[in-house]
PDB file of N, H, CA, C and O in Angstrom:
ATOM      1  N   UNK A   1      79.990 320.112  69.016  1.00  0.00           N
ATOM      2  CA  UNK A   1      80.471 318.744  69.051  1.00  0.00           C
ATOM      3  C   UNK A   1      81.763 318.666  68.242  1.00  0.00           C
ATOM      4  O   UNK A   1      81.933 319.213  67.152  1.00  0.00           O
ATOM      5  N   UNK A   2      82.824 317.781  69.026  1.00  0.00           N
ATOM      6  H   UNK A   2      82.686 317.337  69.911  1.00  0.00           H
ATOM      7  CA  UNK A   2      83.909 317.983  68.143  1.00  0.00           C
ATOM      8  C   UNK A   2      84.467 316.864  66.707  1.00  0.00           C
ATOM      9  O   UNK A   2      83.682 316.679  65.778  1.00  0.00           O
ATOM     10  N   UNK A   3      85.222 316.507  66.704  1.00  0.00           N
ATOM     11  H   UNK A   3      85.861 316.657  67.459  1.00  0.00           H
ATOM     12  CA  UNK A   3      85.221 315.709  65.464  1.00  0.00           C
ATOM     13  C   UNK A   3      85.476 314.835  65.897  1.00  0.00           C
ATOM     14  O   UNK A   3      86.276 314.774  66.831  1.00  0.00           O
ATOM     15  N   UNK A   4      84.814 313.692  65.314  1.00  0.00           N
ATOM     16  H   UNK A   4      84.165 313.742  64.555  1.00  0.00           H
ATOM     17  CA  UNK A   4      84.164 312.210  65.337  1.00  0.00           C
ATOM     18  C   UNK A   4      85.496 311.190  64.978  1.00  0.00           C
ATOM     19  O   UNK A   4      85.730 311.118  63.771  1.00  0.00           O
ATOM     20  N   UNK A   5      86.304 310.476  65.776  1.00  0.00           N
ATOM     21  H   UNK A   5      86.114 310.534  66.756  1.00  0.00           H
ATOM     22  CA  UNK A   5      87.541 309.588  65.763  1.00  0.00           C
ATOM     23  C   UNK A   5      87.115 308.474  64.781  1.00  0.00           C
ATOM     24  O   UNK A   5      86.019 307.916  64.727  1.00  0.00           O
ATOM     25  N   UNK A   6      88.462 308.217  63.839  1.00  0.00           N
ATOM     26  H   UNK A   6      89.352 308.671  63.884  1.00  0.00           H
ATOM     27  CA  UNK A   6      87.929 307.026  63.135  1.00  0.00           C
ATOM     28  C   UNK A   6      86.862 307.673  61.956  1.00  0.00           C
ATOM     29  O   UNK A   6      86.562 306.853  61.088  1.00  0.00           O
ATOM     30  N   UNK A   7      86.239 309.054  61.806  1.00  0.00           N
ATOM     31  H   UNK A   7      86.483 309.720  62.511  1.00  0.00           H
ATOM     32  CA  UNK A   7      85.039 308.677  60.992  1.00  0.00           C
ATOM     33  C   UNK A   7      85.292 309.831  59.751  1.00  0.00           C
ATOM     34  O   UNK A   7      85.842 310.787  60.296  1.00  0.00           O
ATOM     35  N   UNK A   8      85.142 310.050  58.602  1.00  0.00           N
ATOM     36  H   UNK A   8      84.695 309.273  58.159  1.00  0.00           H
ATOM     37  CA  UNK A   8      85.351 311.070  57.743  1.00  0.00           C
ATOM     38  C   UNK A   8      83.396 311.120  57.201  1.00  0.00           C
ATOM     39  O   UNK A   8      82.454 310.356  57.412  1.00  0.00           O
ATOM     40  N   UNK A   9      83.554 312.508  56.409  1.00  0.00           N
ATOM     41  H   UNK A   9      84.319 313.128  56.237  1.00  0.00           H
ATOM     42  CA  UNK A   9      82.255 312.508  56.151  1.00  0.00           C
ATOM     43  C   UNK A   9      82.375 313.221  54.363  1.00  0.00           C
ATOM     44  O   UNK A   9      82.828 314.302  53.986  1.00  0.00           O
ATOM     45  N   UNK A  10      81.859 312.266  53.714  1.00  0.00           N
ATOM     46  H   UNK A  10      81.491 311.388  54.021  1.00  0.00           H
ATOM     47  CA  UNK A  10      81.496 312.765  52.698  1.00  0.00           C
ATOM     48  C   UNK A  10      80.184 312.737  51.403  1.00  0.00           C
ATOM     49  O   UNK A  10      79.463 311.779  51.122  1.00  0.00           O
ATOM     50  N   UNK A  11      80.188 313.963  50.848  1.00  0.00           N
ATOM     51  H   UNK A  11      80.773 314.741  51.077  1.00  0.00           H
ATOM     52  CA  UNK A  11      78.587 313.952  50.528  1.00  0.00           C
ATOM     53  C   UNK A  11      77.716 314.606  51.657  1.00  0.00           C
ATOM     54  O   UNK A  11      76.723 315.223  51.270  1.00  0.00           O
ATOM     55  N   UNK A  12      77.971 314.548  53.061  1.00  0.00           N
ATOM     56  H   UNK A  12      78.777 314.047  53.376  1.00  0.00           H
ATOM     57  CA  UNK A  12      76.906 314.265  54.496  1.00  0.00           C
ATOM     58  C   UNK A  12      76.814 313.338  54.693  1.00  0.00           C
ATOM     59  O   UNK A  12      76.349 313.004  55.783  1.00  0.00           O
ATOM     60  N   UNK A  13      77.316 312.124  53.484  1.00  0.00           N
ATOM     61  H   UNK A  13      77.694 312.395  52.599  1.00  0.00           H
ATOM     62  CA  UNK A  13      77.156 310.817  54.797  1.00  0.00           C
ATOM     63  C   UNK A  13      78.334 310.495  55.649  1.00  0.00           C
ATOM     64  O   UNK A  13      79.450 310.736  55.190  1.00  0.00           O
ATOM     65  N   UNK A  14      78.192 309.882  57.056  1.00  0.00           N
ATOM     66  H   UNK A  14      77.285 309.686  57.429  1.00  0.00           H
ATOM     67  CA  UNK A  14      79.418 309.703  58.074  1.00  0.00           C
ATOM     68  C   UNK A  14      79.735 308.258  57.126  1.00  0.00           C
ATOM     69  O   UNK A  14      78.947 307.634  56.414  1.00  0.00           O
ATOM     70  N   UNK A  15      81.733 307.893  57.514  1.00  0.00           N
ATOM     71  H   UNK A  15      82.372 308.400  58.092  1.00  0.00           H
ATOM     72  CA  UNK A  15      81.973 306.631  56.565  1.00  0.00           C
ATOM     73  C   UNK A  15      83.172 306.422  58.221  1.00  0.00           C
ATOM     74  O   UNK A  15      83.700 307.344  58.842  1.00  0.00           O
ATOM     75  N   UNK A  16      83.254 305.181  58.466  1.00  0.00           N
ATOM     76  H   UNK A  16      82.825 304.432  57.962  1.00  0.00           H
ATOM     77  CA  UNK A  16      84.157 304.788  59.596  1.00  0.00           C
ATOM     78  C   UNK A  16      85.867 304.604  58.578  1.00  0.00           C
ATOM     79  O   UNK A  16      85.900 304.287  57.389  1.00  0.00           O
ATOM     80  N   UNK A  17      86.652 304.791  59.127  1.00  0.00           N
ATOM     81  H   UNK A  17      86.625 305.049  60.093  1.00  0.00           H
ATOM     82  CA  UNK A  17      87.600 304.366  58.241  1.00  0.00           C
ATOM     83  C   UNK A  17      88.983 304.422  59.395  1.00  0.00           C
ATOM     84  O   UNK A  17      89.364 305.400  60.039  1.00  0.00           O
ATOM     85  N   UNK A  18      89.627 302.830  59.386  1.00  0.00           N
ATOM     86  H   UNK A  18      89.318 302.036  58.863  1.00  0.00           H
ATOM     87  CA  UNK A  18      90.324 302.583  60.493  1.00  0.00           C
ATOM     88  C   UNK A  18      91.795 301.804  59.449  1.00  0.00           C
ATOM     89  O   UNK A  18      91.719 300.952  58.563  1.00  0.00           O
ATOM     90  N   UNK A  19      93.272 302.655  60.121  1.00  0.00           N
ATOM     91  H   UNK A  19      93.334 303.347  60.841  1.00  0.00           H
ATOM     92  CA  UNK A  19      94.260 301.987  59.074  1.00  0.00           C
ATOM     93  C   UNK A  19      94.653 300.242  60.013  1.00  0.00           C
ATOM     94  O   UNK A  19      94.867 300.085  61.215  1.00  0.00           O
ATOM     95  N   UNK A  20      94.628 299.399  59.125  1.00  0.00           N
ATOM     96  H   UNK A  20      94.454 299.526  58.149  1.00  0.00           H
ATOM     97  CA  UNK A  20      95.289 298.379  59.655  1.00  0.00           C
ATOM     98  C   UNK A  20      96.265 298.351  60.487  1.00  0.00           C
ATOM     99  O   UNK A  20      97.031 299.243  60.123  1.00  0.00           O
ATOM    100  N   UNK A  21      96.724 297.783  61.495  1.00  0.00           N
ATOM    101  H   UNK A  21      96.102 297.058  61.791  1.00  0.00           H
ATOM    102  CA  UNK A  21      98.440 297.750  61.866  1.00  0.00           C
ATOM    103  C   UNK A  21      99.020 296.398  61.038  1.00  0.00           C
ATOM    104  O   UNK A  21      98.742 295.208  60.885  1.00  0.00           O
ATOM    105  N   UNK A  22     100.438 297.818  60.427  1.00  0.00           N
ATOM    106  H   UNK A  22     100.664 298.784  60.551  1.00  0.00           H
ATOM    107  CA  UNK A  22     101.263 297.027  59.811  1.00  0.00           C
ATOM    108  C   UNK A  22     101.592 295.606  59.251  1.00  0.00           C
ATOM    109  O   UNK A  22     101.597 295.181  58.096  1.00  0.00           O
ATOM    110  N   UNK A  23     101.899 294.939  60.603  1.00  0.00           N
ATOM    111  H   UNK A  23     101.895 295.284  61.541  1.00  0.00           H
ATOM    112  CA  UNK A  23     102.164 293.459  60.892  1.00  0.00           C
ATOM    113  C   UNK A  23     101.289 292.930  60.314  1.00  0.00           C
ATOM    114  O   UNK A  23     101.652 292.014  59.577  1.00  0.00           O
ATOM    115  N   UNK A  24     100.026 293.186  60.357  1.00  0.00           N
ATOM    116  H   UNK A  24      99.731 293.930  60.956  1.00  0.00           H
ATOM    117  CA  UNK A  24      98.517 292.630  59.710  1.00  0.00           C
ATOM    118  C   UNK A  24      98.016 293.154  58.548  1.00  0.00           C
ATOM    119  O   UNK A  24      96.803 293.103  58.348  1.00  0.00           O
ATOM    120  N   UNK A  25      98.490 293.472  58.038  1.00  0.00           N
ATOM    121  H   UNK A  25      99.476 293.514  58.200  1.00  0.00           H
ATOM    122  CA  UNK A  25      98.069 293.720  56.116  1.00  0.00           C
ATOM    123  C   UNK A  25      98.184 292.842  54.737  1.00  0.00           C
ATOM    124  O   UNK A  25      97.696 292.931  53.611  1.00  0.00           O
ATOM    125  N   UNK A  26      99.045 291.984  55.377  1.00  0.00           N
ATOM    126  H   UNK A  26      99.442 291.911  56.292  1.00  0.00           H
ATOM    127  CA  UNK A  26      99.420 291.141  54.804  1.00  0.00           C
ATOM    128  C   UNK A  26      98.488 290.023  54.715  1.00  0.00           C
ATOM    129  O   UNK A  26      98.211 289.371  53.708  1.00  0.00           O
ATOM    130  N   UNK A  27      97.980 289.867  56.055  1.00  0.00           N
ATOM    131  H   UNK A  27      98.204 290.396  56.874  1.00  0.00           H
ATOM    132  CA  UNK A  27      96.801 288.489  56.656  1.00  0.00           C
ATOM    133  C   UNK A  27      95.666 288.781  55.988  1.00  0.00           C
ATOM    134  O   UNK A  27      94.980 287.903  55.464  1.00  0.00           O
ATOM    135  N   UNK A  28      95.336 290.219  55.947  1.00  0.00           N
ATOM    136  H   UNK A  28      95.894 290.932  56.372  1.00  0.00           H
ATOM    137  CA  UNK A  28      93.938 290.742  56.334  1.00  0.00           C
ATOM    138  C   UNK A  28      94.111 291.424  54.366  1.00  0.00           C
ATOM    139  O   UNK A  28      93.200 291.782  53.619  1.00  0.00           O
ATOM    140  N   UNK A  29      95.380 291.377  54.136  1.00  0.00           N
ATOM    141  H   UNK A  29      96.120 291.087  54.743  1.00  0.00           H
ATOM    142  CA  UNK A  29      94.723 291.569  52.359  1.00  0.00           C
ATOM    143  C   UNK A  29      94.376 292.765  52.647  1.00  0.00           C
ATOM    144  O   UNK A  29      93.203 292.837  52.280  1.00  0.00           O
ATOM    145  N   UNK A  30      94.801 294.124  53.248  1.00  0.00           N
ATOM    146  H   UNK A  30      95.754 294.065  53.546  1.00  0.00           H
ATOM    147  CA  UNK A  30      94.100 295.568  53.169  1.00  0.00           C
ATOM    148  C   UNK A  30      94.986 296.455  54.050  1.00  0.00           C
ATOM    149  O   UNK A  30      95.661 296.003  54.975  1.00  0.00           O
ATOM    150  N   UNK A  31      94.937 297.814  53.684  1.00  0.00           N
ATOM    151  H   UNK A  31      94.388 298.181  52.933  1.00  0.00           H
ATOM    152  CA  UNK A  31      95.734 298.674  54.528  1.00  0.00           C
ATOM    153  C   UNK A  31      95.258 299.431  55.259  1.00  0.00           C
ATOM    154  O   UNK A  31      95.846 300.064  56.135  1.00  0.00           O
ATOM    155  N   UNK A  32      93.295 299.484  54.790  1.00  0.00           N
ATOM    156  H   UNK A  32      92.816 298.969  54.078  1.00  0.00           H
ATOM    157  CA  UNK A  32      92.624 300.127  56.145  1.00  0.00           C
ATOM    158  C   UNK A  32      90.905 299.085  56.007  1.00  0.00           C
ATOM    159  O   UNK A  32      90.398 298.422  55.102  1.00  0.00           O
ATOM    160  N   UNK A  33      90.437 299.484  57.624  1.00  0.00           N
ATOM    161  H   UNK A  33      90.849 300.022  58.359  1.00  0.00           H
ATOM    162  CA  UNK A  33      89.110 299.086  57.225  1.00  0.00           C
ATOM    163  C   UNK A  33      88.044 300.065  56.904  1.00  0.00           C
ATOM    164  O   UNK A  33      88.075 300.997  57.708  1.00  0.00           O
ATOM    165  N   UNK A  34      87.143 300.177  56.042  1.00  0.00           N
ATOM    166  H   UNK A  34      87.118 299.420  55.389  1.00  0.00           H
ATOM    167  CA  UNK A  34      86.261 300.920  55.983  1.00  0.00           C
ATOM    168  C   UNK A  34      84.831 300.233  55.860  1.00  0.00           C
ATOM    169  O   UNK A  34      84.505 299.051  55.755  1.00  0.00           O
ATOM    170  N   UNK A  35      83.934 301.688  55.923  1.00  0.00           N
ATOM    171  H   UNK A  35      84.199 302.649  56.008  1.00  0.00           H
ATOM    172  CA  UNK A  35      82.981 301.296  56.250  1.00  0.00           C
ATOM    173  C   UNK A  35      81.647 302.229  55.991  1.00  0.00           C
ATOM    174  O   UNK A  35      81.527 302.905  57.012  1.00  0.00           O
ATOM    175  N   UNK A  36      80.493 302.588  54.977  1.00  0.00           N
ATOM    176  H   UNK A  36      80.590 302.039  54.147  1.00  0.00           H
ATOM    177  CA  UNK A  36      79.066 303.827  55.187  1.00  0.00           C
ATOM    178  C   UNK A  36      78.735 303.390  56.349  1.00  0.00           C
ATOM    179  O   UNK A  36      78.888 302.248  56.783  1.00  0.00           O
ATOM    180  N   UNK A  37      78.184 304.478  56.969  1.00  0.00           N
ATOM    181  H   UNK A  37      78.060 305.406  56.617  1.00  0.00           H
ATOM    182  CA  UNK A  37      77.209 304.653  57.977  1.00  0.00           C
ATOM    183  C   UNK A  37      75.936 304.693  57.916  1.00  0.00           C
ATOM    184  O   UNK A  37      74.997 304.367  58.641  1.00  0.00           O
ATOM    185  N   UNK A  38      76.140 305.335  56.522  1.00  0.00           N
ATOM    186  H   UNK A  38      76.903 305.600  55.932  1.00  0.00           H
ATOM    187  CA  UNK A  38      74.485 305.096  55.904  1.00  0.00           C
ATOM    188  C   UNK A  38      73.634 306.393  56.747  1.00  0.00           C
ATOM    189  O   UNK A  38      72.433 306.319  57.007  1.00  0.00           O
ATOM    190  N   UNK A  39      74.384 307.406  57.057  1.00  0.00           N
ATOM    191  H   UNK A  39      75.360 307.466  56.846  1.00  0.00           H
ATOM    192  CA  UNK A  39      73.953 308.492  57.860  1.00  0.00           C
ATOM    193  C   UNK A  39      74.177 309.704  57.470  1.00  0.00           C
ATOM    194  O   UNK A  39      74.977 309.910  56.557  1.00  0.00           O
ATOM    195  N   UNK A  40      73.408 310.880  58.187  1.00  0.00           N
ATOM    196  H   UNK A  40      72.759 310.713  58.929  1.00  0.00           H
ATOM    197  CA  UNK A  40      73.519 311.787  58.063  1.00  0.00           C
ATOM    198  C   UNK A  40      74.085 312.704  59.434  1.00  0.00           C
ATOM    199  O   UNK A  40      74.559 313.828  59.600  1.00  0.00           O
ATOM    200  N   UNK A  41      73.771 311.630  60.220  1.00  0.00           N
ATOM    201  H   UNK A  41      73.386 310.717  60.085  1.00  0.00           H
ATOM    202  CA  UNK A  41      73.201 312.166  62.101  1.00  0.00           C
ATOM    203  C   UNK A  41      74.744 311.786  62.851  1.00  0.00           C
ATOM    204  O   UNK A  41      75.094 310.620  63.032  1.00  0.00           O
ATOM    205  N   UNK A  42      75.505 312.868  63.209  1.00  0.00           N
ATOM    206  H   UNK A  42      75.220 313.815  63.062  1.00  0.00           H
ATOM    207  CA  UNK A  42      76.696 312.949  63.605  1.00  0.00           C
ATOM    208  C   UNK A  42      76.535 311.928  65.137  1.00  0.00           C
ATOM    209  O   UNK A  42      77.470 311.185  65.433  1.00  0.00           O
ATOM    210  N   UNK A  43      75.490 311.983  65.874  1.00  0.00           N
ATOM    211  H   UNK A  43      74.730 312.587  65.633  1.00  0.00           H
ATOM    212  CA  UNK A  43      75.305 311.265  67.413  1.00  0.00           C
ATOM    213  C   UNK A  43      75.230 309.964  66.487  1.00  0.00           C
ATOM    214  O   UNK A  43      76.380 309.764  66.094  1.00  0.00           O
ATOM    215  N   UNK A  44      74.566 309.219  66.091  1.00  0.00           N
ATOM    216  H   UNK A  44      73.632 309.382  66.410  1.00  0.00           H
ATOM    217  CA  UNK A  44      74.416 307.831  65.512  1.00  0.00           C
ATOM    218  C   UNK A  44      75.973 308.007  64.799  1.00  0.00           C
ATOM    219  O   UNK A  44      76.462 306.888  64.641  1.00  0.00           O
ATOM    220  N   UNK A  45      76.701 308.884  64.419  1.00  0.00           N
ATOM    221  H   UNK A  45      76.304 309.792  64.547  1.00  0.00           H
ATOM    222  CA  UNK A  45      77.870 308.073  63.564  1.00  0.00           C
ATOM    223  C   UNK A  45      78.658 308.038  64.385  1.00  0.00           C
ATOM    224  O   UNK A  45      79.618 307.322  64.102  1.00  0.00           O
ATOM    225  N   UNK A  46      78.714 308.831  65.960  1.00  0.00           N
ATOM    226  H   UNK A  46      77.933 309.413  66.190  1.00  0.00           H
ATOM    227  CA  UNK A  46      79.967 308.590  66.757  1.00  0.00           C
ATOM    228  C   UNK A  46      79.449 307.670  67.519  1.00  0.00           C
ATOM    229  O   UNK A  46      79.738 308.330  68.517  1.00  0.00           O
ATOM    230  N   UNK A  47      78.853 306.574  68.046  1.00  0.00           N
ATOM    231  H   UNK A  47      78.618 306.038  67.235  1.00  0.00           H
ATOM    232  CA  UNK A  47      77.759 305.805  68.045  1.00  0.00           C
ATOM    233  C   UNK A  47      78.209 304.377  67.061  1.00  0.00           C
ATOM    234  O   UNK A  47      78.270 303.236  67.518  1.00  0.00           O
ATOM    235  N   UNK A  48      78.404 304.637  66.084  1.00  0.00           N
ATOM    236  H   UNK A  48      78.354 305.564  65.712  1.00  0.00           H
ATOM    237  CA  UNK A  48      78.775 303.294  65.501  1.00  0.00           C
ATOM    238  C   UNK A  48      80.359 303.454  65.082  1.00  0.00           C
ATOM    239  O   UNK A  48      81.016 302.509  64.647  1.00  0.00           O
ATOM    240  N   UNK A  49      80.798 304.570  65.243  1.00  0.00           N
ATOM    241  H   UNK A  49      80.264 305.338  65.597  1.00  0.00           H
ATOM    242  CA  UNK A  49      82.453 304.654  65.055  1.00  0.00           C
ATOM    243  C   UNK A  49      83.011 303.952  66.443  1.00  0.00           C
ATOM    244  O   UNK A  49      83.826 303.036  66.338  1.00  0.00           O
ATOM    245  N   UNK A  50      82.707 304.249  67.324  1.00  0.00           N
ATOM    246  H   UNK A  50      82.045 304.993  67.409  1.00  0.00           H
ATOM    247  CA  UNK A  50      82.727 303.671  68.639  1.00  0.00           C
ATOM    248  C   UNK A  50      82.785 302.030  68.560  1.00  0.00           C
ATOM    249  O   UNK A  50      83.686 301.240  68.837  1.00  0.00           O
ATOM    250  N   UNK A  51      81.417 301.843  68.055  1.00  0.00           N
ATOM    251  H   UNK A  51      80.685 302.485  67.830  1.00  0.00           H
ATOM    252  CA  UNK A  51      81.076 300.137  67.974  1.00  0.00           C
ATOM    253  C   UNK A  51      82.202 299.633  67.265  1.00  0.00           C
ATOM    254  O   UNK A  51      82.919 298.768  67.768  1.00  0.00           O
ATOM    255  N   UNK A  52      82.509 300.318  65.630  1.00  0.00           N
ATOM    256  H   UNK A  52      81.927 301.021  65.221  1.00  0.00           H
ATOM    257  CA  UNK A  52      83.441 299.583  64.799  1.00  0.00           C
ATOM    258  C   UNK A  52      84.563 299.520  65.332  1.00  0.00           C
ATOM    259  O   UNK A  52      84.966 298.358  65.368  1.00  0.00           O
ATOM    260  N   UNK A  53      85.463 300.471  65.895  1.00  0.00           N
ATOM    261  H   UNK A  53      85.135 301.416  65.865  1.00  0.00           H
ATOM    262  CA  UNK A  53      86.457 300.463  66.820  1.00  0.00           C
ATOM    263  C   UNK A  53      87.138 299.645  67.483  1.00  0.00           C
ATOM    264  O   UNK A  53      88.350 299.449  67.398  1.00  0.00           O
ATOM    265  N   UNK A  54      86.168 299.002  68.352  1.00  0.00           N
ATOM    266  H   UNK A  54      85.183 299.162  68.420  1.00  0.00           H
ATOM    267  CA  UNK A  54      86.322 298.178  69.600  1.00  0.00           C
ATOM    268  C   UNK A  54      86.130 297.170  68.351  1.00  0.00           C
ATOM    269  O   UNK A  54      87.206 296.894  67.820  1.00  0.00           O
ATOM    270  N   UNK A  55      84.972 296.544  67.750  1.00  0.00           N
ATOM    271  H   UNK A  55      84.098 296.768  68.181  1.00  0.00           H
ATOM    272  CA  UNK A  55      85.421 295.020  67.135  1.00  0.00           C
ATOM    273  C   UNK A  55      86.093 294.903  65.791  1.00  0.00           C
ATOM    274  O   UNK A  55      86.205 293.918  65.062  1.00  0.00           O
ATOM    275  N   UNK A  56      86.651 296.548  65.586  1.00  0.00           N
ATOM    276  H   UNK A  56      86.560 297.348  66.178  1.00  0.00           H
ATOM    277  CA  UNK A  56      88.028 296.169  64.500  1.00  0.00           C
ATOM    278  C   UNK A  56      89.551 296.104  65.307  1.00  0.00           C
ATOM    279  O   UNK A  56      90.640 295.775  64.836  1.00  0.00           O
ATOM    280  N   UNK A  57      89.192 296.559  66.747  1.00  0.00           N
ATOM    281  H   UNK A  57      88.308 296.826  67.130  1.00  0.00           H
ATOM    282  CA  UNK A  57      90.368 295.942  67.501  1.00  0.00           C
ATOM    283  C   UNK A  57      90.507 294.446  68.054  1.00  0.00           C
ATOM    284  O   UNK A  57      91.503 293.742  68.219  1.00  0.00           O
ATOM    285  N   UNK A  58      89.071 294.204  68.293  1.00  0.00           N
ATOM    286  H   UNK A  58      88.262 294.776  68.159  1.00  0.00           H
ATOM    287  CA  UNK A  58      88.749 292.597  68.799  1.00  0.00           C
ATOM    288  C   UNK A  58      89.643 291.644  67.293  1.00  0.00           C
ATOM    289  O   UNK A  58      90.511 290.788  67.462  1.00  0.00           O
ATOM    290  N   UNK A  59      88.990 292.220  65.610  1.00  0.00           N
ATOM    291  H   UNK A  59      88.284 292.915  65.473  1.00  0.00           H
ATOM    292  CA  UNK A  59      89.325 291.748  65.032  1.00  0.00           C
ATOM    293  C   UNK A  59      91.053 291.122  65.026  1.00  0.00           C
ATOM    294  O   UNK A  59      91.521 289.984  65.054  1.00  0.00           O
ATOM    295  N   UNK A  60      91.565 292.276  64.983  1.00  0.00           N
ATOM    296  H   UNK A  60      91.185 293.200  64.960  1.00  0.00           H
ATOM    297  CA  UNK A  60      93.325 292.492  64.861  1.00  0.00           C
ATOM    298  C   UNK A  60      93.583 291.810  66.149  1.00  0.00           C
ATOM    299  O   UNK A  60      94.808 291.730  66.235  1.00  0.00           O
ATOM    300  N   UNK A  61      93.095 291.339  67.074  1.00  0.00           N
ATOM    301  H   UNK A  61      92.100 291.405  67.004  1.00  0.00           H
ATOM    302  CA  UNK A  61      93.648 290.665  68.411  1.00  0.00           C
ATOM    303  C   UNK A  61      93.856 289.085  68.168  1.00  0.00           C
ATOM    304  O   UNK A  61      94.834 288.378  68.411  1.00  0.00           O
ATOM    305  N   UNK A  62      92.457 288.738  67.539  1.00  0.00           N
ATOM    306  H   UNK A  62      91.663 289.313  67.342  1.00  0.00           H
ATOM    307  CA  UNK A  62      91.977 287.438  66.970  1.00  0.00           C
ATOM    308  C   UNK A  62      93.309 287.151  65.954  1.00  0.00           C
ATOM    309  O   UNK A  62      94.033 286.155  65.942  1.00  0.00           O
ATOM    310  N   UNK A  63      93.377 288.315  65.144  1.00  0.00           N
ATOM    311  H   UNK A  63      92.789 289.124  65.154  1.00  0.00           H
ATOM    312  CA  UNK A  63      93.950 287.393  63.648  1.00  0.00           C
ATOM    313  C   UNK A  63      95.480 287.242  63.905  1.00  0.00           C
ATOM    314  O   UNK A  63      96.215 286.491  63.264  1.00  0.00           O
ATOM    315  N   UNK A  64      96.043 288.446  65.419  1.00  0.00           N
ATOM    316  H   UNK A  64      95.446 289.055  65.940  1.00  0.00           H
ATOM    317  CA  UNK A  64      97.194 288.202  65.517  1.00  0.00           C
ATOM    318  C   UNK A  64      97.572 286.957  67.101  1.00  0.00           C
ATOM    319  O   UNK A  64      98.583 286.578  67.692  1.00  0.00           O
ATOM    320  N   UNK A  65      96.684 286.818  67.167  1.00  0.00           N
ATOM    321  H   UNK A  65      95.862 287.127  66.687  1.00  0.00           H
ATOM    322  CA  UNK A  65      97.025 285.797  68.302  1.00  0.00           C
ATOM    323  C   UNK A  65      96.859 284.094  67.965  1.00  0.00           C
ATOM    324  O   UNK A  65      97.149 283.127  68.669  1.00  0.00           O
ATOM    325  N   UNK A  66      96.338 284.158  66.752  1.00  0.00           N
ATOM    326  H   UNK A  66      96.102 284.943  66.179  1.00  0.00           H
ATOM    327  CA  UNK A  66      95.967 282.857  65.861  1.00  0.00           C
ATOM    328  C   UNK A  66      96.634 282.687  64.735  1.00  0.00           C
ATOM    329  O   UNK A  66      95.838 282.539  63.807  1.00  0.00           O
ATOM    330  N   UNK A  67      97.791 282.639  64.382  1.00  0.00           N
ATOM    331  H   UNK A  67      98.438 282.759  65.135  1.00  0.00           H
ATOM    332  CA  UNK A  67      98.793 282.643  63.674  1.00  0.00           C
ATOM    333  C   UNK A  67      98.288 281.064  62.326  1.00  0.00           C
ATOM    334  O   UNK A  67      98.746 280.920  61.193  1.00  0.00           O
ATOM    335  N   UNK A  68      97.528 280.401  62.854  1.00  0.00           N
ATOM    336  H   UNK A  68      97.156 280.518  63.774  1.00  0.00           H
ATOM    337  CA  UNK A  68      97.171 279.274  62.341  1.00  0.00           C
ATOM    338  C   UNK A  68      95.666 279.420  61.329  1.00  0.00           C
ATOM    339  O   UNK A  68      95.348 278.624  60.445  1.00  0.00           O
ATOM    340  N   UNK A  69      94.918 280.603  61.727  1.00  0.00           N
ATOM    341  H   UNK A  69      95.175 281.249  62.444  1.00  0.00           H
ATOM    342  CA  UNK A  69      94.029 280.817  60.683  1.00  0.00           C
ATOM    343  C   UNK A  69      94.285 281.347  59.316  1.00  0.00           C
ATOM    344  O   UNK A  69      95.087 282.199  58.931  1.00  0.00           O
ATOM    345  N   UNK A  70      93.268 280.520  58.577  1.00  0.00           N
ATOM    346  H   UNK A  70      92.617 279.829  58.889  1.00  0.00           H
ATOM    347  CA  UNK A  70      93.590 280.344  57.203  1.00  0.00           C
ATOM    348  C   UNK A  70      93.264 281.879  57.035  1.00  0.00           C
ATOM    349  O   UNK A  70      92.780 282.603  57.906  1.00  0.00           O
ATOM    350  N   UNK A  71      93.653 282.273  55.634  1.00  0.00           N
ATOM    351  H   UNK A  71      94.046 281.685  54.927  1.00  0.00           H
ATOM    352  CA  UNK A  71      93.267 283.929  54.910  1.00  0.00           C
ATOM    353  C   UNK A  71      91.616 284.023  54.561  1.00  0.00           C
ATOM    354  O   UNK A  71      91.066 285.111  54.387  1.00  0.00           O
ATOM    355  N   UNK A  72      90.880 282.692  54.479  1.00  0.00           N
ATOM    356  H   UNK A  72      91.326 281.809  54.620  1.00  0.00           H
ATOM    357  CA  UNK A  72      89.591 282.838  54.419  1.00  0.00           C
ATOM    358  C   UNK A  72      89.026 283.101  55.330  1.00  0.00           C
ATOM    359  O   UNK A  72      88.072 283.878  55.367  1.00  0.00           O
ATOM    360  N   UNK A  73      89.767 282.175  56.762  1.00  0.00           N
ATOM    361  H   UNK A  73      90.542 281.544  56.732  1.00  0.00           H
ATOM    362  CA  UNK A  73      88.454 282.757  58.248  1.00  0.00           C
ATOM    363  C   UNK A  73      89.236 284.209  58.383  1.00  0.00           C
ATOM    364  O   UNK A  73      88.559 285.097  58.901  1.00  0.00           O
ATOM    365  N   UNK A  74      90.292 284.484  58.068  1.00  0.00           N
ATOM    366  H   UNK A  74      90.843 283.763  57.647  1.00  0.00           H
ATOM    367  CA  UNK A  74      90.433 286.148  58.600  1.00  0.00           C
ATOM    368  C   UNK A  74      89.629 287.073  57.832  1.00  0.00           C
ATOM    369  O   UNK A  74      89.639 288.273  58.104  1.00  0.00           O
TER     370      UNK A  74
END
């Protein structure tokens, strides 16, 4: 199995870790998102690297297409 996108592993546990885009660091107060997996099991961490992925892109779609939300709902 090859190596898991988005995910680093340390200790043995899988951790998701995604860099912000640019434009949005400022909104979002951070330069990456992270995240434990709380795992050991490489299928369950590419499995939720996957999941985080897609709704840390949903996120960055939201916060840049809504120019009007406050820094608390982002």
């Amino acid at each position: 199995m090859g190596a898991i996108p988005n995910t680093v592993r340390r200790g043995g546990v899988y951790h998701f870790r995604r860099a912000v885009p640019v434009g949005l660091r400022v909104r979002l107060a951070r330069r990456e998102l992270t995240c434990s997996f709380h795992t050991h099991q490489s299928g369950e961490a590419r499995f939720l690297s996957c999941c985080l992925y897609l709704r840390s892109e949903e996120l960055f779609v939201v916060v840049e297409s809504a120019p009007m939300l406050s820094d608390e709902d982002c």
